[in-house]
PDB file as gemmi writes it, atoms N, CA and C in Angstrom:
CRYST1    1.000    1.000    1.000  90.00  90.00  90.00 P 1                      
ATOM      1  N   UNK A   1      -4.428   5.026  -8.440  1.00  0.00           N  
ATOM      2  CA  UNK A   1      -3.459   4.962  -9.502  1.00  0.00           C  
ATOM      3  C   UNK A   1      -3.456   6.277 -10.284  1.00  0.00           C  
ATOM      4  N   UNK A   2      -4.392   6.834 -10.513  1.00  0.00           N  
ATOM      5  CA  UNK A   2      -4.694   8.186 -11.093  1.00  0.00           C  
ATOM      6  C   UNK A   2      -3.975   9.626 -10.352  1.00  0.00           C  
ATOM      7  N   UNK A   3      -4.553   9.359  -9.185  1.00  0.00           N  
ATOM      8  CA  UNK A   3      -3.102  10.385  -8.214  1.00  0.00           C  
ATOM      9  C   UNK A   3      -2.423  10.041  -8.150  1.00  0.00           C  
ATOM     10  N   UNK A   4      -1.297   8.763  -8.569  1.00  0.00           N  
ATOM     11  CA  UNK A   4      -0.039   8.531  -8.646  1.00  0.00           C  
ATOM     12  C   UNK A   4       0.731   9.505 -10.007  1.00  0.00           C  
ATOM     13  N   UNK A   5      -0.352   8.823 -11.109  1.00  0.00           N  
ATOM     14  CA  UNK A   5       0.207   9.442 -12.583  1.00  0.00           C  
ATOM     15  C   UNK A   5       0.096  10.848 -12.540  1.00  0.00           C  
ATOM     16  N   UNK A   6      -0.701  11.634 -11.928  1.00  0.00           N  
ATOM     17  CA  UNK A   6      -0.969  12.920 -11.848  1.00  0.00           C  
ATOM     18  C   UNK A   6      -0.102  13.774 -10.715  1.00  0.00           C  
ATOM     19  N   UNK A   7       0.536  12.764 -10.011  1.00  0.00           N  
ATOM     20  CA  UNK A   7       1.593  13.586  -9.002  1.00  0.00           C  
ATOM     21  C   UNK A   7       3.066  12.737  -9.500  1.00  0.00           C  
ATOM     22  N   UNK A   8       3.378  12.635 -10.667  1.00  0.00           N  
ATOM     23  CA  UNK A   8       4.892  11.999 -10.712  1.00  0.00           C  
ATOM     24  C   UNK A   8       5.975  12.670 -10.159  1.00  0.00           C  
ATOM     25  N   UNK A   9       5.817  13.972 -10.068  1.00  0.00           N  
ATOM     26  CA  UNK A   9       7.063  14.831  -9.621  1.00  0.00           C  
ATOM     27  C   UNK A   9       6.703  14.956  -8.210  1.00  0.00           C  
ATOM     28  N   UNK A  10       5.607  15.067  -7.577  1.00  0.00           N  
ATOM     29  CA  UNK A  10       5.408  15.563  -6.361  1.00  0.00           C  
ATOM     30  C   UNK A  10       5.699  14.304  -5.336  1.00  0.00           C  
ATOM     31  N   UNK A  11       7.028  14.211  -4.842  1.00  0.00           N  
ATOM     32  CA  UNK A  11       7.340  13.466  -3.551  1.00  0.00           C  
ATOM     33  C   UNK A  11       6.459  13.237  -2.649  1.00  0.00           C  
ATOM     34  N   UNK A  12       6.266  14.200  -2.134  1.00  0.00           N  
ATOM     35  CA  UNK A  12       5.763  14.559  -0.764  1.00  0.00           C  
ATOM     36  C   UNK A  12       4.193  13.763  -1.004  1.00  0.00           C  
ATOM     37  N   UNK A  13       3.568  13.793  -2.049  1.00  0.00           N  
ATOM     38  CA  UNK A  13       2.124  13.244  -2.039  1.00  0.00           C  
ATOM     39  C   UNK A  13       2.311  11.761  -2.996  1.00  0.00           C  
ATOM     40  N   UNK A  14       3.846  11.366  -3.591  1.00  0.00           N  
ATOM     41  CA  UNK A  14       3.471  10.244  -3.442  1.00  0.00           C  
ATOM     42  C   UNK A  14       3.771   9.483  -2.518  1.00  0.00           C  
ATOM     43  N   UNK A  15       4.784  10.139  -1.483  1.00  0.00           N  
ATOM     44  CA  UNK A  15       5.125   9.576  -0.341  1.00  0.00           C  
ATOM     45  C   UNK A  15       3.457   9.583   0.952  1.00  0.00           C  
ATOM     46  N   UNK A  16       2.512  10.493   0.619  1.00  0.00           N  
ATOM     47  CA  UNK A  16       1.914  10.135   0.986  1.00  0.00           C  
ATOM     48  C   UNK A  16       0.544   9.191   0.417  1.00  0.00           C  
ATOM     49  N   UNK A  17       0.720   8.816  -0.493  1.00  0.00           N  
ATOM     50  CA  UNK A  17       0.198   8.050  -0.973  1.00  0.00           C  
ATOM     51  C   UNK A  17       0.265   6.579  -1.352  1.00  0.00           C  
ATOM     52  N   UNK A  18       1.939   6.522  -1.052  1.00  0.00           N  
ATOM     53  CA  UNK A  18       2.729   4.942  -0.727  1.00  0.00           C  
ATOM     54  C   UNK A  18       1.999   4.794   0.876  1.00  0.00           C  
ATOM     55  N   UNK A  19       2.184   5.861   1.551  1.00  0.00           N  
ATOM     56  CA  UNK A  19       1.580   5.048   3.137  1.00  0.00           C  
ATOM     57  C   UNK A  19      -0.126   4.368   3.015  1.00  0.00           C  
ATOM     58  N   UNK A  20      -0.569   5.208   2.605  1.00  0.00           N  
ATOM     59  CA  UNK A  20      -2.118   4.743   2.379  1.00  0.00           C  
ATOM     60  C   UNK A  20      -2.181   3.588   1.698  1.00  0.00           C  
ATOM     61  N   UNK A  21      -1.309   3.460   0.774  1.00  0.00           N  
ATOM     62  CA  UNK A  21      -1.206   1.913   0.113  1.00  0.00           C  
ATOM     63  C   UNK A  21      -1.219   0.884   0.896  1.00  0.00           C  
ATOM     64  N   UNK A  22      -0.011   0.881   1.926  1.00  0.00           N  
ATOM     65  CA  UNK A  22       0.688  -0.405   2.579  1.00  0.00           C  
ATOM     66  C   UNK A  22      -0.216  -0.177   3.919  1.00  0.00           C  
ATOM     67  N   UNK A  23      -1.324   1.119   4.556  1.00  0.00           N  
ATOM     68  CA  UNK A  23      -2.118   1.075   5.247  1.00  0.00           C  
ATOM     69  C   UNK A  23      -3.138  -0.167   5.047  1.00  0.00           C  
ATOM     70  N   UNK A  24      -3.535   0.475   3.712  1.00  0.00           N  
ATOM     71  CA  UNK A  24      -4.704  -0.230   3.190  1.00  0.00           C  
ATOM     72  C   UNK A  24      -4.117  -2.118   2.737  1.00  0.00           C  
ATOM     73  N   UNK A  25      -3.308  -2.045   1.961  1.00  0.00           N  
ATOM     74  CA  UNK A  25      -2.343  -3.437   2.047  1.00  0.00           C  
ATOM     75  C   UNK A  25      -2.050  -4.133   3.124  1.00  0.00           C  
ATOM     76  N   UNK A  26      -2.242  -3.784   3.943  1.00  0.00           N  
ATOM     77  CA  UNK A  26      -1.978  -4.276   5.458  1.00  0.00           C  
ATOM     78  C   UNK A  26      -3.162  -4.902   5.945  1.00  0.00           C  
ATOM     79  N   UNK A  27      -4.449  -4.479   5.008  1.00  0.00           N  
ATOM     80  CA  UNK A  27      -5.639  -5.138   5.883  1.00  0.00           C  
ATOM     81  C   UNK A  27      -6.146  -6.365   5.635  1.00  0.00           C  
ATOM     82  N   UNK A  28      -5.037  -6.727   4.475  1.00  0.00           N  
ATOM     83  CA  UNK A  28      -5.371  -8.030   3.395  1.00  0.00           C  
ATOM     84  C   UNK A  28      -4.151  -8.784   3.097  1.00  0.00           C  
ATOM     85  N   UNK A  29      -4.335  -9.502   4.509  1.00  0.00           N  
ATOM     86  CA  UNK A  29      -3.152 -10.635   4.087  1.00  0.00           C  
ATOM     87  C   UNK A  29      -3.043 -11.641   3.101  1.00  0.00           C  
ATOM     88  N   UNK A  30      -1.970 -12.223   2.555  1.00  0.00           N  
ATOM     89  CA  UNK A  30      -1.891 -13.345   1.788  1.00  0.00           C  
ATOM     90  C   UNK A  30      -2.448 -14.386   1.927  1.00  0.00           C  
ATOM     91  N   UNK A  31      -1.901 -14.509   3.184  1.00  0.00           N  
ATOM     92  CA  UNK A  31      -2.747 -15.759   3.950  1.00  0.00           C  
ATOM     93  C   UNK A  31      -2.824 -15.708   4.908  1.00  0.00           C  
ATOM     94  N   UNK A  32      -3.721 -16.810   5.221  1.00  0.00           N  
ATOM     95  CA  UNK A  32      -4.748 -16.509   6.717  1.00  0.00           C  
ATOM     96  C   UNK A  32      -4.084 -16.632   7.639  1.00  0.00           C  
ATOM     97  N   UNK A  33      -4.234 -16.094   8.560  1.00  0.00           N  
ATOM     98  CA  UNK A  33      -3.055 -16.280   9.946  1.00  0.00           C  
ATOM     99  C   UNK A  33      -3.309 -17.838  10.335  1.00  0.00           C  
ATOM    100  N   UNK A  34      -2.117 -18.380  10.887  1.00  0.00           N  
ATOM    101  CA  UNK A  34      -1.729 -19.842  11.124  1.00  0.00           C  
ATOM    102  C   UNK A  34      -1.678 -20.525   9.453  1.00  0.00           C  
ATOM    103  N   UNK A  35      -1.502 -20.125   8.367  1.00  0.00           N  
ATOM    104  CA  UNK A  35      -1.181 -20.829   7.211  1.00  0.00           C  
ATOM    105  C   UNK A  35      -0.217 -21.724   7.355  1.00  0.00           C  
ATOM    106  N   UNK A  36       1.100 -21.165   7.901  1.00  0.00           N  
ATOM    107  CA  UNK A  36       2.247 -21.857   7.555  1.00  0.00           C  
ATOM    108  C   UNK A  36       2.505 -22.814   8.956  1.00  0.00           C  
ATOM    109  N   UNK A  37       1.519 -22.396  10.022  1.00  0.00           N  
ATOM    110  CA  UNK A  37       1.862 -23.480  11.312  1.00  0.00           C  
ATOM    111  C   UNK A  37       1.729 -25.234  10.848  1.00  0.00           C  
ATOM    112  N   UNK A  38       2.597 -25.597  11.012  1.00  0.00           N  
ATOM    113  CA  UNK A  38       2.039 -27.345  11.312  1.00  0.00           C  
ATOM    114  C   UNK A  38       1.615 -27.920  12.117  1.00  0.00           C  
TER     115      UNK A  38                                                      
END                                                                             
C-alpha cells in the first residue's frame, strides 16, 4: 500500500503493482473449490 501512495503518478509501476496484487490474490480463494457444487 505504501508503493501505491508513493507511486500515484507513476503508471507503469502501479500497473506493475496491480499484477502482483491479483498474482498474489489469486492464491486465496473465497471459497474452497467445490463450495457451490450440490
Amino acid at each position: 500500500m505504501n508503493e501505491v501512495a508513493a507511486n500515484v503518478d507513476n503508471k507503469a509501476k502501479l500497473d506493475e503493482l496491480k499484477a502482483q496484487a491479483a498474482a498474489l490474490i489469486s492464491e486465496f480463494p473465497l471459497y474452497p473449490e467445490g463450495y457451490f457444487e450440490d
